[in-house]
DRENMAR-928386 format. One record per atom (N, C-alpha, C): residue number from 1; atom name; z, x, y. Coordinates in Angstrom, 1 decimal. Example, Ala and Ser with C-alpha at 12.3 -4.5 7.8 and 13.67 -1.06 7.14 Angstrom:
BEGIN
NODE    k   a      up    east   north
NODE    1   N     7.8    13.2    -5.7
NODE    1  CA     7.8    12.3    -4.5
NODE    1   C     7.8    13.2    -3.3
NODE    2   N     7.1    12.8    -2.2
NODE    2  CA     7.1    13.7    -1.1
NODE    2   C     7.9    12.9     0.0
END
This chain:
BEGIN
NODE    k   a      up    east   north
NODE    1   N   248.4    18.2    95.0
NODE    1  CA   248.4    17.5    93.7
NODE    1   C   247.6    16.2    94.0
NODE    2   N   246.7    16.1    93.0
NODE    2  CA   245.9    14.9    93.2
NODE    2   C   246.2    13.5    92.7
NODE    3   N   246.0    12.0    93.7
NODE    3  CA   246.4    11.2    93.4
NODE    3   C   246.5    10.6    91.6
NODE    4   N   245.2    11.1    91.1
NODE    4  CA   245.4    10.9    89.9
NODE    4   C   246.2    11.8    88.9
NODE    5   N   246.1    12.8    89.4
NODE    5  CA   247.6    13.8    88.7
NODE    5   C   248.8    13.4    89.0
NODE    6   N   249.2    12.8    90.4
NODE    6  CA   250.6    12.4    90.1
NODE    6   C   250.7    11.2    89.7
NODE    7   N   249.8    10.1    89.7
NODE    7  CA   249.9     9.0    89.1
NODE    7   C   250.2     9.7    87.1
NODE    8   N   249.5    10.1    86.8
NODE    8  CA   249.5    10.2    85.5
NODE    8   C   251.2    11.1    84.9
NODE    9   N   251.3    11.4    86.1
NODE    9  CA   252.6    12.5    85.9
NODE    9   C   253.9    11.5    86.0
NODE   10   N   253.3    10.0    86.8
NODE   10  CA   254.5     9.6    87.2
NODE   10   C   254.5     8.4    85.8
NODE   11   N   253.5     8.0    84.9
NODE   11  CA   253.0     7.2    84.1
NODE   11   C   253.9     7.5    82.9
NODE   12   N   253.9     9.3    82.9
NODE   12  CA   254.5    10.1    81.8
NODE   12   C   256.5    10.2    81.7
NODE   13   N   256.6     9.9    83.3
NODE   13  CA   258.1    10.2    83.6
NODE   13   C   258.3    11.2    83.6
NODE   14   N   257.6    12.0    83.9
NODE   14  CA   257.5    13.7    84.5
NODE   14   C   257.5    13.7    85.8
NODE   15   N   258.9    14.1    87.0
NODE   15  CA   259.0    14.3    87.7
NODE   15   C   259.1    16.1    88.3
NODE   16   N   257.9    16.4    89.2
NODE   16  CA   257.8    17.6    90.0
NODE   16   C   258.5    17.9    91.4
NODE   17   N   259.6    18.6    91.2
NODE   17  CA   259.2    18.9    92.7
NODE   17   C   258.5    20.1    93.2
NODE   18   N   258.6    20.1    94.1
NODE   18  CA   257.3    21.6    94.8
NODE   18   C   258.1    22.3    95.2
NODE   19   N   258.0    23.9    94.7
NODE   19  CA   256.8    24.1    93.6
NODE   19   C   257.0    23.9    92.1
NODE   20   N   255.9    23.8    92.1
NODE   20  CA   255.9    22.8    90.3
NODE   20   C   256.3    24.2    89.5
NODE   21   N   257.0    24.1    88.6
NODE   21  CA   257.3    25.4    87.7
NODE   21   C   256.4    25.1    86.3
NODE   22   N   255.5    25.8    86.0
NODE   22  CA   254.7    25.7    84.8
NODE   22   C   255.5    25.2    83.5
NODE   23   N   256.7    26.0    83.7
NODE   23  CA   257.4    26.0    82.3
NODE   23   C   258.7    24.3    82.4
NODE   24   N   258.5    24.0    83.4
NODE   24  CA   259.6    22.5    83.2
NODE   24   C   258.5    21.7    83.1
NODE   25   N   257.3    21.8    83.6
NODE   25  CA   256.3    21.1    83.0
NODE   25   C   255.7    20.7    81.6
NODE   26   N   255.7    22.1    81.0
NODE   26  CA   255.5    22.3    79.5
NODE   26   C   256.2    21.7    79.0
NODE   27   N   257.8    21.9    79.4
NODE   27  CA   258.9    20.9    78.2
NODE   27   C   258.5    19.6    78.9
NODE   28   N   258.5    19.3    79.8
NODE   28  CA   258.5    17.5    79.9
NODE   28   C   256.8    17.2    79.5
NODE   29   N   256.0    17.7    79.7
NODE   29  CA   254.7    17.2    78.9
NODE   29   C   254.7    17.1    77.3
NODE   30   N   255.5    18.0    76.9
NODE   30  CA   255.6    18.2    75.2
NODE   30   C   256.5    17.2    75.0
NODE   31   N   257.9    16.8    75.6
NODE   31  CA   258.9    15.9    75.6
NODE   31   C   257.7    14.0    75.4
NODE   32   N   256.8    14.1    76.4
NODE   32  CA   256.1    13.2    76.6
NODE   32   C   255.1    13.1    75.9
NODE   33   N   254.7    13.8    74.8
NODE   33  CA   253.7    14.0    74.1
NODE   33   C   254.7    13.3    73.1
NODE   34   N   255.6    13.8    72.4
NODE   34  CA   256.2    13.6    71.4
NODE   34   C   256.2    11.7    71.6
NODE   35   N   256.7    10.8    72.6
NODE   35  CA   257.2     9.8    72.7
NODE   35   C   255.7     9.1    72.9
NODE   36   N   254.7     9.7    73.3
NODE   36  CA   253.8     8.9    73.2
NODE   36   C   252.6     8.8    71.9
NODE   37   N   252.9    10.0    71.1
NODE   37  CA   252.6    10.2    69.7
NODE   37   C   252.6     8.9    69.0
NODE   38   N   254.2     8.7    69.1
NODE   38  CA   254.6     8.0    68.5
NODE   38   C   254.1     6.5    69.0
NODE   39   N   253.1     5.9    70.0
NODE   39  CA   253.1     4.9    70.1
NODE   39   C   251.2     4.9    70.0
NODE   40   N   250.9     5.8    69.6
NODE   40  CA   249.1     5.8    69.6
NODE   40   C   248.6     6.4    68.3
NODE   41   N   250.3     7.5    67.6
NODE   41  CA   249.0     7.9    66.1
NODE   41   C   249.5     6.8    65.2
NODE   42   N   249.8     7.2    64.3
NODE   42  CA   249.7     5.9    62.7
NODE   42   C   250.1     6.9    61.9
NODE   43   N   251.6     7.4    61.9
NODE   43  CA   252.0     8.7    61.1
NODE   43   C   252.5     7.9    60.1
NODE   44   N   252.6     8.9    59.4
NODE   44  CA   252.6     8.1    57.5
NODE   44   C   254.4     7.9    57.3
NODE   45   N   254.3     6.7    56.8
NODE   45  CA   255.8     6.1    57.2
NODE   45   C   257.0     6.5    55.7
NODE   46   N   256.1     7.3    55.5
NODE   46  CA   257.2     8.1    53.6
NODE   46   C   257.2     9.6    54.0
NODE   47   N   257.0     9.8    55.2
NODE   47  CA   256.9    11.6    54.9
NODE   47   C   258.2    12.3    53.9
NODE   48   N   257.7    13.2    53.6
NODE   48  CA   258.9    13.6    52.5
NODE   48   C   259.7    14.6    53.7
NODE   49   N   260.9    14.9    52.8
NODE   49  CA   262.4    15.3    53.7
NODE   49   C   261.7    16.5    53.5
NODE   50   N   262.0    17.8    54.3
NODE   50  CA   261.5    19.2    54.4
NODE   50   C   262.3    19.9    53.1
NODE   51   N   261.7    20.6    52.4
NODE   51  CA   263.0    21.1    51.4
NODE   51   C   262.4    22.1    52.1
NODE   52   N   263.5    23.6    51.1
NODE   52  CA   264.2    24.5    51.8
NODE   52   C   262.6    25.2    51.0
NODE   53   N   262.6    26.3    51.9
NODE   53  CA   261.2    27.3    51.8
NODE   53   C   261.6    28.2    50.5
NODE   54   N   260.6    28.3    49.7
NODE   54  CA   260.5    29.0    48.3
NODE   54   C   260.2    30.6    48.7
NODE   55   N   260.6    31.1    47.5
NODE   55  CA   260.4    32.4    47.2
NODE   55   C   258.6    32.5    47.2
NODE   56   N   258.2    33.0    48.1
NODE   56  CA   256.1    33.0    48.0
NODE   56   C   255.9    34.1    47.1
NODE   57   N   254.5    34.4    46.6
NODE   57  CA   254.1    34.9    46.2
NODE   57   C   252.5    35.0    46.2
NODE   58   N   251.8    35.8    46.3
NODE   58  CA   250.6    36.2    47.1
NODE   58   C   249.9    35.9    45.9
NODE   59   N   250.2    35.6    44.7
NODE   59  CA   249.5    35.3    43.5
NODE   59   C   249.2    33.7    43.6
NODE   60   N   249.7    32.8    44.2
NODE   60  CA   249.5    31.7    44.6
NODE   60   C   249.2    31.2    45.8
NODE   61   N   248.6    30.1    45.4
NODE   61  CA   247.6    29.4    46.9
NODE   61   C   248.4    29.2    47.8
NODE   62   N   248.2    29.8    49.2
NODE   62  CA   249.0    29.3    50.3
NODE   62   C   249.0    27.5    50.2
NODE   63   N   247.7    27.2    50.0
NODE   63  CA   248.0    25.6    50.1
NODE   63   C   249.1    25.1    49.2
NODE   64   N   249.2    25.8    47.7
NODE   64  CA   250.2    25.2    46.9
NODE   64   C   251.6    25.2    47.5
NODE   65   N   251.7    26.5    47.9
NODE   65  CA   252.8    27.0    48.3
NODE   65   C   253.5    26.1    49.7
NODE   66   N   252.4    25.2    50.0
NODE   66  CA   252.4    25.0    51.0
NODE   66   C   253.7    23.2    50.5
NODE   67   N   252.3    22.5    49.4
NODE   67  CA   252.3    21.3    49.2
NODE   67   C   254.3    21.5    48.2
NODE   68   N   254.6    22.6    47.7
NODE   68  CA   255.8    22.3    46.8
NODE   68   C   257.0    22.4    47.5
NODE   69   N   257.0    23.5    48.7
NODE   69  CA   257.8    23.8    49.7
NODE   69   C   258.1    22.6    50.7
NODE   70   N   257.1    21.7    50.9
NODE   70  CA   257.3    20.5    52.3
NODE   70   C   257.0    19.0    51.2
NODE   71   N   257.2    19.3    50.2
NODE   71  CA   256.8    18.3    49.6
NODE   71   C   255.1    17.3    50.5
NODE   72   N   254.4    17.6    50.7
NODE   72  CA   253.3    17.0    50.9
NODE   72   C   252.2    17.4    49.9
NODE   73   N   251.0    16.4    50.3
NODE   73  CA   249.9    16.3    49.7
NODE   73   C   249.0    17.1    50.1
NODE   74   N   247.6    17.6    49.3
NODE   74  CA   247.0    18.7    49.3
NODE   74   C   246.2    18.7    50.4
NODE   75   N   245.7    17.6    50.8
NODE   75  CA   244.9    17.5    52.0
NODE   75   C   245.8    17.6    53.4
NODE   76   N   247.0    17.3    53.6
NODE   76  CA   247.8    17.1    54.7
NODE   76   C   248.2    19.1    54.3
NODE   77   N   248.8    19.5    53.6
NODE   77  CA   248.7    20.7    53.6
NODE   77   C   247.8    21.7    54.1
NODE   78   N   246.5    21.4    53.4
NODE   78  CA   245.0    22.5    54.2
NODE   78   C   245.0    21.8    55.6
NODE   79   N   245.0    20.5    55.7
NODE   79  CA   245.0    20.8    57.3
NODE   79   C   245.3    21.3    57.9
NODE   80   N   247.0    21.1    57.7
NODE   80  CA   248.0    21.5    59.0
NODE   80   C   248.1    23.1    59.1
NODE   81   N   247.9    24.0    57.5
NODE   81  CA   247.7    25.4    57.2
NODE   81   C   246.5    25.7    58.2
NODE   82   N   245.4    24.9    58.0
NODE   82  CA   244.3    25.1    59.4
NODE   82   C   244.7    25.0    60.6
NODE   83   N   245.0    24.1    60.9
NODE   83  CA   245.8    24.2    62.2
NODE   83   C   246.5    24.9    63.2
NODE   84   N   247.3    25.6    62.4
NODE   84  CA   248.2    27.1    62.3
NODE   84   C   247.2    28.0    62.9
NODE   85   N   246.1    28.2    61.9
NODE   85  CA   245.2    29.2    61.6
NODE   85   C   244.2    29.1    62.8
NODE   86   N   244.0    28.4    63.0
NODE   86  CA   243.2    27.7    64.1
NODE   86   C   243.8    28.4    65.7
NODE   87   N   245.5    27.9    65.5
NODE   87  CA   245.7    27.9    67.1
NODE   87   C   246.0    30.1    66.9
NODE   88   N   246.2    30.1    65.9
NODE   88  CA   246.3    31.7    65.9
NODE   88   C   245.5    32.3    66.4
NODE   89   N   244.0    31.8    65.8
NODE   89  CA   242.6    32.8    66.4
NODE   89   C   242.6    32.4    67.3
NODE   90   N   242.6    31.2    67.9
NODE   90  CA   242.6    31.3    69.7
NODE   90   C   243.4    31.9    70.8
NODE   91   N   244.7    32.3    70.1
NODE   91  CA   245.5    33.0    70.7
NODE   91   C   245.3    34.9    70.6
NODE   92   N   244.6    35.0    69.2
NODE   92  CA   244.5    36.2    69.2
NODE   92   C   243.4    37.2    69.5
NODE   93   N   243.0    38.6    69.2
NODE   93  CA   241.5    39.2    69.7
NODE   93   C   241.1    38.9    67.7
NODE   94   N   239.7    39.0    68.1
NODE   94  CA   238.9    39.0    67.0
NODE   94   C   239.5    40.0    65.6
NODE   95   N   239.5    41.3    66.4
NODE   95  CA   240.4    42.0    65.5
NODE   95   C   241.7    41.7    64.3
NODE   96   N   242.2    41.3    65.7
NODE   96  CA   244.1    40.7    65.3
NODE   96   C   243.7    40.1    64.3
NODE   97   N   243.1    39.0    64.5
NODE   97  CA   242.4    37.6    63.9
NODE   97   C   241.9    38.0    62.2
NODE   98   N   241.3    39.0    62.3
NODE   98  CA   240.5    39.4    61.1
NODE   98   C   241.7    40.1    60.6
NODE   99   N   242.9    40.8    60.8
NODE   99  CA   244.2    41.6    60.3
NODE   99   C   244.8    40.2    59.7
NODE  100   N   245.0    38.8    60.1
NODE  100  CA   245.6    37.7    59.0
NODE  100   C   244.8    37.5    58.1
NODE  101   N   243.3    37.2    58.6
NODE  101  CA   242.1    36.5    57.9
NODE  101   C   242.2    37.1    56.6
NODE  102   N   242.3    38.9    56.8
NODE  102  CA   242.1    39.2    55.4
NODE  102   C   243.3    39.4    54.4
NODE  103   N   244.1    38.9    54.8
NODE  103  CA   245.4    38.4    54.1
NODE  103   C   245.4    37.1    53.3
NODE  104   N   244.4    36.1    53.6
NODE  104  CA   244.2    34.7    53.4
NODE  104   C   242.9    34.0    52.6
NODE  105   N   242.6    34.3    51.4
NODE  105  CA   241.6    34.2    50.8
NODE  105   C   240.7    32.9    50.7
NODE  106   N   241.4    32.0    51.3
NODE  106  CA   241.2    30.9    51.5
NODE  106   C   240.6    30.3    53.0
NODE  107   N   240.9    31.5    53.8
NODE  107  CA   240.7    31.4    55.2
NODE  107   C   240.0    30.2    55.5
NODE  108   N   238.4    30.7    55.3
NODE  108  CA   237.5    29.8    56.0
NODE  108   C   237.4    28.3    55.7
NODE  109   N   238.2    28.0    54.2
NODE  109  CA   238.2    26.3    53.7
NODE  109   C   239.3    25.6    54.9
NODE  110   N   240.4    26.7    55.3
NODE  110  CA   241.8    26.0    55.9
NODE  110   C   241.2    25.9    57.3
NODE  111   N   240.3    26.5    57.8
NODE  111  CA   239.7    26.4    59.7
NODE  111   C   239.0    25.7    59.8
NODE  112   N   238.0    25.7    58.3
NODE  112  CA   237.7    24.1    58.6
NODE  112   C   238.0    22.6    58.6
NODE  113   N   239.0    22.8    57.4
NODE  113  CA   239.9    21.1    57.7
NODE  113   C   240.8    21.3    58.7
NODE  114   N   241.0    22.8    59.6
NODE  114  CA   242.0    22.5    60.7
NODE  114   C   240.9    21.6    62.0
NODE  115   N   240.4    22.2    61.7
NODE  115  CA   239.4    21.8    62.8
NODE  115   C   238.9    20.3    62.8
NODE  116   N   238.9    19.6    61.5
NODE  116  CA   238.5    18.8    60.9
NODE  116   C   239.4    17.7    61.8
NODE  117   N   240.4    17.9    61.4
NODE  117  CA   241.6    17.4    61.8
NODE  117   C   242.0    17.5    63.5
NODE  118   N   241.4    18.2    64.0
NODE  118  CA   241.9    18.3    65.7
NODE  118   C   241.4    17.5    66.1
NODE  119   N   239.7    17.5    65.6
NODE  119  CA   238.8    16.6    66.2
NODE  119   C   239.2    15.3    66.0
NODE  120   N   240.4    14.7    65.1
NODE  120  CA   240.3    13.3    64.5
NODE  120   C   241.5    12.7    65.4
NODE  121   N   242.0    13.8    65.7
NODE  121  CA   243.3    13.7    66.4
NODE  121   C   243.0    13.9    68.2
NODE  122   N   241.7    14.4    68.1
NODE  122  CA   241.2    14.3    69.7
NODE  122   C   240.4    12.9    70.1
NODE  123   N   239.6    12.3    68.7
NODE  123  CA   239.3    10.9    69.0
NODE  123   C   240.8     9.7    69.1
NODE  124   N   241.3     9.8    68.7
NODE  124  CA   242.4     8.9    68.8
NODE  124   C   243.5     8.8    70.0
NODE  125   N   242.7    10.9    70.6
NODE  125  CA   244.0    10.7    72.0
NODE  125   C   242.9     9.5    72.9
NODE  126   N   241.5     9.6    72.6
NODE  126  CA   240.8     9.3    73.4
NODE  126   C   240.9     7.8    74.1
NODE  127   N   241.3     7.3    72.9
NODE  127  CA   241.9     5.6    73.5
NODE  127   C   243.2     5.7    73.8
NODE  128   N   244.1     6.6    73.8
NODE  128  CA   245.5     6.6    74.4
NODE  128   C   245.2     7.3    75.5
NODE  129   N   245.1     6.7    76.8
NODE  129  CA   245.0     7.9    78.3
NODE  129   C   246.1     8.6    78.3
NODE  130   N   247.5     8.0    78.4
NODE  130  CA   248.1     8.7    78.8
NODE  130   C   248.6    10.1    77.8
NODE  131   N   248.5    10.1    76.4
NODE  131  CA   248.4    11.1    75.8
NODE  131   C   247.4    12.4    76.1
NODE  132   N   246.2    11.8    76.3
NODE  132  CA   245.6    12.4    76.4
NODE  132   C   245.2    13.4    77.9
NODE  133   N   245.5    12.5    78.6
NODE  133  CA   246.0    13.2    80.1
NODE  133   C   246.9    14.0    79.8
NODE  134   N   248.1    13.7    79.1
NODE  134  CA   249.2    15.0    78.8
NODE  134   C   248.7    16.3    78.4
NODE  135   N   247.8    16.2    77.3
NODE  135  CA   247.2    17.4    76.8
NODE  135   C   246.2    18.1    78.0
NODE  136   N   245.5    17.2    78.8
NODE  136  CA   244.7    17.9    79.9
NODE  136   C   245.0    18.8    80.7
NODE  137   N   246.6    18.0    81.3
NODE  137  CA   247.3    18.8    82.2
NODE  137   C   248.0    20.0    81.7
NODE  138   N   248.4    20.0    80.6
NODE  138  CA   249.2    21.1    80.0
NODE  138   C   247.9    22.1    80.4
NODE  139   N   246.6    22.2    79.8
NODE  139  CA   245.6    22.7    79.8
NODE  139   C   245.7    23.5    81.1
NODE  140   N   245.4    22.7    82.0
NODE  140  CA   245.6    22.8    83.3
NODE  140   C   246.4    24.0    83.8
NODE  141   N   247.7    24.0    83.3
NODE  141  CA   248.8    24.5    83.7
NODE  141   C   249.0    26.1    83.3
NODE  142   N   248.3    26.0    81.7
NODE  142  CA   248.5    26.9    81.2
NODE  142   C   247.6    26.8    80.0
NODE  143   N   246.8    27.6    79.8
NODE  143  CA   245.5    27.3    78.3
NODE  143   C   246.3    27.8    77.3
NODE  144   N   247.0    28.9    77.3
NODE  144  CA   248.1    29.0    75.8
NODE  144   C   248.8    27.8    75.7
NODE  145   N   249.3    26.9    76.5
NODE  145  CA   250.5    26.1    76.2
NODE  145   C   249.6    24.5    75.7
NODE  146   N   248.4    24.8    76.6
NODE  146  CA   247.7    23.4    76.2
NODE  146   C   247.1    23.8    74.7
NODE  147   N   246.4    24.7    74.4
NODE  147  CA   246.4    24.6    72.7
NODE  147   C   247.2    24.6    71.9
NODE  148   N   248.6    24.6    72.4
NODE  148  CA   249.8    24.7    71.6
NODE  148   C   250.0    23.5    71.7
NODE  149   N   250.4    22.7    72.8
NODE  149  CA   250.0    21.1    72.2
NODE  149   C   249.6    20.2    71.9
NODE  150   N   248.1    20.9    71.9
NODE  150  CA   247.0    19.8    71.1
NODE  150   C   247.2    19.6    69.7
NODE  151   N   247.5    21.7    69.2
NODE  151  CA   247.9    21.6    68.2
NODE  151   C   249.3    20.9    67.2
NODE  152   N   250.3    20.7    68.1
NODE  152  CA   251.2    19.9    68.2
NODE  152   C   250.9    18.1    68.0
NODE  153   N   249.8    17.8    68.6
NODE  153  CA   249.8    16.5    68.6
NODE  153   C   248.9    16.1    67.3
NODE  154   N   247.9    17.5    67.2
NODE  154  CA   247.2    17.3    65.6
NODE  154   C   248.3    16.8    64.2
NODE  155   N   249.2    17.9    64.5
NODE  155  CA   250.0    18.3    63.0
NODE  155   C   251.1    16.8    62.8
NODE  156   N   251.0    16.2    64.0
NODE  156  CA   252.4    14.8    64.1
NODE  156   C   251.5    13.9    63.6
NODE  157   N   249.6    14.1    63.9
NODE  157  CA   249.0    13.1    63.6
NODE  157   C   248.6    12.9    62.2
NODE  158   N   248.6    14.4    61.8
NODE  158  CA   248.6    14.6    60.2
NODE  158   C   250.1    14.0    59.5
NODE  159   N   251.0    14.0    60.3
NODE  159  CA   252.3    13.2    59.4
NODE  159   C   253.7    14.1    59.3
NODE  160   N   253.2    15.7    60.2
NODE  160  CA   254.1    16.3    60.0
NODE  160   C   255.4    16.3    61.3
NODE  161   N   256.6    16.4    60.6
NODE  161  CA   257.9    16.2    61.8
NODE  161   C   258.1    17.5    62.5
NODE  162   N   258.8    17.8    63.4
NODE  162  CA   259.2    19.1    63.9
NODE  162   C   259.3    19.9    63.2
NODE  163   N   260.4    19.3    62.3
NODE  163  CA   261.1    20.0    61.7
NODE  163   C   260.2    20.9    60.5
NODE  164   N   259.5    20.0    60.0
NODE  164  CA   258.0    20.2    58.8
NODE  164   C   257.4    21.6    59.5
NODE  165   N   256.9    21.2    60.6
NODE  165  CA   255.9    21.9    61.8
NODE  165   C   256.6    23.5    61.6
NODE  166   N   258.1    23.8    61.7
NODE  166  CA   258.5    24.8    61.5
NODE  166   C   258.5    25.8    60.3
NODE  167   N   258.6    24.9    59.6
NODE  167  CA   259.2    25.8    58.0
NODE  167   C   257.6    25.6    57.8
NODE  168   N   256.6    24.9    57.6
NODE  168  CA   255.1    25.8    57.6
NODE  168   C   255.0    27.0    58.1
NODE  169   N   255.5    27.3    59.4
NODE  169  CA   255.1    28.4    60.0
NODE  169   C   256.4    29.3    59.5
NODE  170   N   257.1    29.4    59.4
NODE  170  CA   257.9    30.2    58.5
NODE  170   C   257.4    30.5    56.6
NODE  171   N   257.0    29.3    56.2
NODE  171  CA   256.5    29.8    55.1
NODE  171   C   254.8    30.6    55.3
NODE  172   N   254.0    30.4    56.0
NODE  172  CA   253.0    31.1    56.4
NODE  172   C   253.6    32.3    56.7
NODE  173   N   254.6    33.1    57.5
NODE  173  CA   254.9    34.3    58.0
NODE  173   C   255.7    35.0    56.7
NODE  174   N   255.9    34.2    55.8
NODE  174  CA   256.7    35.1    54.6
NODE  174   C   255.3    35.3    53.7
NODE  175   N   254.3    34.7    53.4
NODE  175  CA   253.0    34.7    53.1
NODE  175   C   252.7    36.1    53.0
NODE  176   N   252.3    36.1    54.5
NODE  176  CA   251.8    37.5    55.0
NODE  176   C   252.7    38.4    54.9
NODE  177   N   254.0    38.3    54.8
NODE  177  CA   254.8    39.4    55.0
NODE  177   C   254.6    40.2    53.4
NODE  178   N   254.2    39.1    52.0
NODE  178  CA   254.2    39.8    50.7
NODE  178   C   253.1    40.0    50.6
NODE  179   N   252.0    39.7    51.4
NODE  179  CA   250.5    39.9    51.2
NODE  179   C   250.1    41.1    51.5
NODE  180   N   249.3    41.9    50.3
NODE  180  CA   249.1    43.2    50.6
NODE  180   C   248.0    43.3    51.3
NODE  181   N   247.9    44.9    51.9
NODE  181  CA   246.7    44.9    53.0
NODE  181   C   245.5    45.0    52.7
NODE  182   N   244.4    44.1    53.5
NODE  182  CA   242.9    44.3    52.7
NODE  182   C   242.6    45.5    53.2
NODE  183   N   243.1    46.2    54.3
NODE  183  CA   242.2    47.4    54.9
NODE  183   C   243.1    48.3    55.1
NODE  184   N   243.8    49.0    54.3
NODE  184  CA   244.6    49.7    54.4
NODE  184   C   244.4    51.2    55.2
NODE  185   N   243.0    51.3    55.4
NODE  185  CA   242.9    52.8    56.2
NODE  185   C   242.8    52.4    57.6
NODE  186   N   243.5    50.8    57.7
NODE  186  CA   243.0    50.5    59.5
NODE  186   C   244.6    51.3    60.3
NODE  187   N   244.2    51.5    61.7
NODE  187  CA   245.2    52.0    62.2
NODE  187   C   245.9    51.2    63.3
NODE  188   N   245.9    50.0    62.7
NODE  188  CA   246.4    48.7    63.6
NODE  188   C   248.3    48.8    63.2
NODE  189   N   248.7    48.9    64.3
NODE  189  CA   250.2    49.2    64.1
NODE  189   C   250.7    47.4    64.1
NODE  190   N   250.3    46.7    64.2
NODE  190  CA   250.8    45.1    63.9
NODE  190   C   250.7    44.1    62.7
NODE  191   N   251.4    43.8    62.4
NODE  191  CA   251.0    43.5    60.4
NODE  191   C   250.7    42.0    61.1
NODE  192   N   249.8    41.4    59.7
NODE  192  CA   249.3    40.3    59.4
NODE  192   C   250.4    39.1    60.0
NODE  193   N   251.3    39.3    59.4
NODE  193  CA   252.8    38.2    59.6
NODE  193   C   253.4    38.3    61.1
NODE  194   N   253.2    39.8    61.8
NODE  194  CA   253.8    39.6    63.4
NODE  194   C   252.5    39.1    64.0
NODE  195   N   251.4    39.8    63.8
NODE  195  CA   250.3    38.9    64.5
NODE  195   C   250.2    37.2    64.2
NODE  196   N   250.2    37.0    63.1
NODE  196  CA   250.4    35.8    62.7
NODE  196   C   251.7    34.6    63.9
NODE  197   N   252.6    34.8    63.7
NODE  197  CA   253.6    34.5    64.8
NODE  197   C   253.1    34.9    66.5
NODE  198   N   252.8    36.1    66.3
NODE  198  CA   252.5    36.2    67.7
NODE  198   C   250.9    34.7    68.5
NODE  199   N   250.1    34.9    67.6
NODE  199  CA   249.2    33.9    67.3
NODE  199   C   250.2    32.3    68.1
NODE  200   N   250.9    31.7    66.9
NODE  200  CA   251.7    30.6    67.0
NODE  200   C   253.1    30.3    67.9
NODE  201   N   253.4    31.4    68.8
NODE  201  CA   254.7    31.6    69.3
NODE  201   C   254.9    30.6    70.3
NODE  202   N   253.4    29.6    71.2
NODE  202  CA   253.7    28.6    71.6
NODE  202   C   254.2    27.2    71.5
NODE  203   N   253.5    27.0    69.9
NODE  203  CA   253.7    26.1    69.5
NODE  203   C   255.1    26.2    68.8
NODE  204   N   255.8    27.4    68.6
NODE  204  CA   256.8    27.5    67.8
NODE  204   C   258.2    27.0    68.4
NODE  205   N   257.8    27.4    69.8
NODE  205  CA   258.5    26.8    71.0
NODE  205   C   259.0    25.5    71.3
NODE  206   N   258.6    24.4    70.8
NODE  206  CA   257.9    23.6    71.1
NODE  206   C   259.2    22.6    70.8
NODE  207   N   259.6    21.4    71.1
NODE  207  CA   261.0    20.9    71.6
NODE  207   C   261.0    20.3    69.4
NODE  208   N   262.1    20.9    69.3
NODE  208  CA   262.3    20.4    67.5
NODE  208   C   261.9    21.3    66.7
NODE  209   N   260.9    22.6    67.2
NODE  209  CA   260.3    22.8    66.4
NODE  209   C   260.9    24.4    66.0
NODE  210   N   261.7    24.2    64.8
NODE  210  CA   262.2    25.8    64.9
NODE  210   C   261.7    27.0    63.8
NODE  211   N   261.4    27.7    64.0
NODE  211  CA   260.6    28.4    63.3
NODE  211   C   261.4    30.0    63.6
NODE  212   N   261.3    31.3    62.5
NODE  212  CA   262.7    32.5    62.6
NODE  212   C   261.7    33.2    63.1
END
């Protein structure tokens, strides 16, 4: 372990012993992400209380469905909906990827304000070291778990709570689950909504963040 990795490990109050376990790492980096969020982003100090997830319907915009369900606004919605969508494709094969995509008619507006938004949320880790060290090392540790908490530190920076973080991703998986199929002669035995979760299952993990 390098002087500068345990300094930053010991900076975080992340204690290792040897052998380091990937997975007590993950919780105490994510535990340490959360506490240092809170002292580097500028999260919106009115978020609204999570209400309870609506009946969806594929006849309406995921964004709407998004903004009436979590009570937020339209731009904090397409983001964090990008977000989602974002950490899914990187998690999944091109294929998988294109099995949600065409569930989502809006796709390519929501990947780009996800993306929009990581970047804004990767300039701001950039003057916090020690946040930002957090996200490197996760990286480090594990590339599924470090995009799961970048994306994690994006959606807290956009204004969303754990709790918020979840029932998006639960109302996204009921989405898909009423959305009919664009390609119905494919012979993909995984629907849009399990790949979808399968996509997000790290971030779903994620200490607060409960998703079904």
């Amino acid at each position: 372990m390098s002087p500068l990795f345990r300094s930053s490990l010991f900076a975080l109050g992340i204690v290792l012993t040897p052998p380091a376990l990937a997975g007590s790492f993950l919780d105490s980096a994510s535990k340490a992400l959360d506490s240092a969020s809170q002292m580097t982003q500028n999260l919106s100090s009115n978020t609204a209380t999570t209400a309870p997830t609506t009946r969806t319907s594929t006849t309406q915009s995921l964004t709407d469905l998004a903004m009436s369900s979590l009570g937020v606004g339209n731009s904090q919605a397409t983001s964090g909906l990008g977000v989602l969508f974002g950490l899914a494709q990187q998690n999944l094969t091109g294929n998988q990827f294109q099995t949600v995509s065409q569930s989502v008619p809006q796709m390519s507006a929501l990947l780009s304000a996800g993306k929009q938004a990581t970047e804004q949320a990767q300039k701001s880790n950039a003057s916090g070291g020690l946040l930002g060290n957090a996200l490197s090392m996760a990286s480090q540790v594990s590339p599924t778990a470090g995009t799961a908490l970048k994306a994690y530190n994006t959606m807290k920076n956009l204004g969303f709570t754990p709790e918020q973080i979840g029932s998006l991703i639960n109302l996204v998986t009921q989405y898909l689950q009423g959305a009919p199929s664009a390609n119905s002669a494919s012979s993909k035995s995984s629907s849009a909504a399990d790949l979808f979760q399968q996509g997000v299952s790290a971030l779903a993990s994620q200490p607060g963040v409960t998703a079904k």
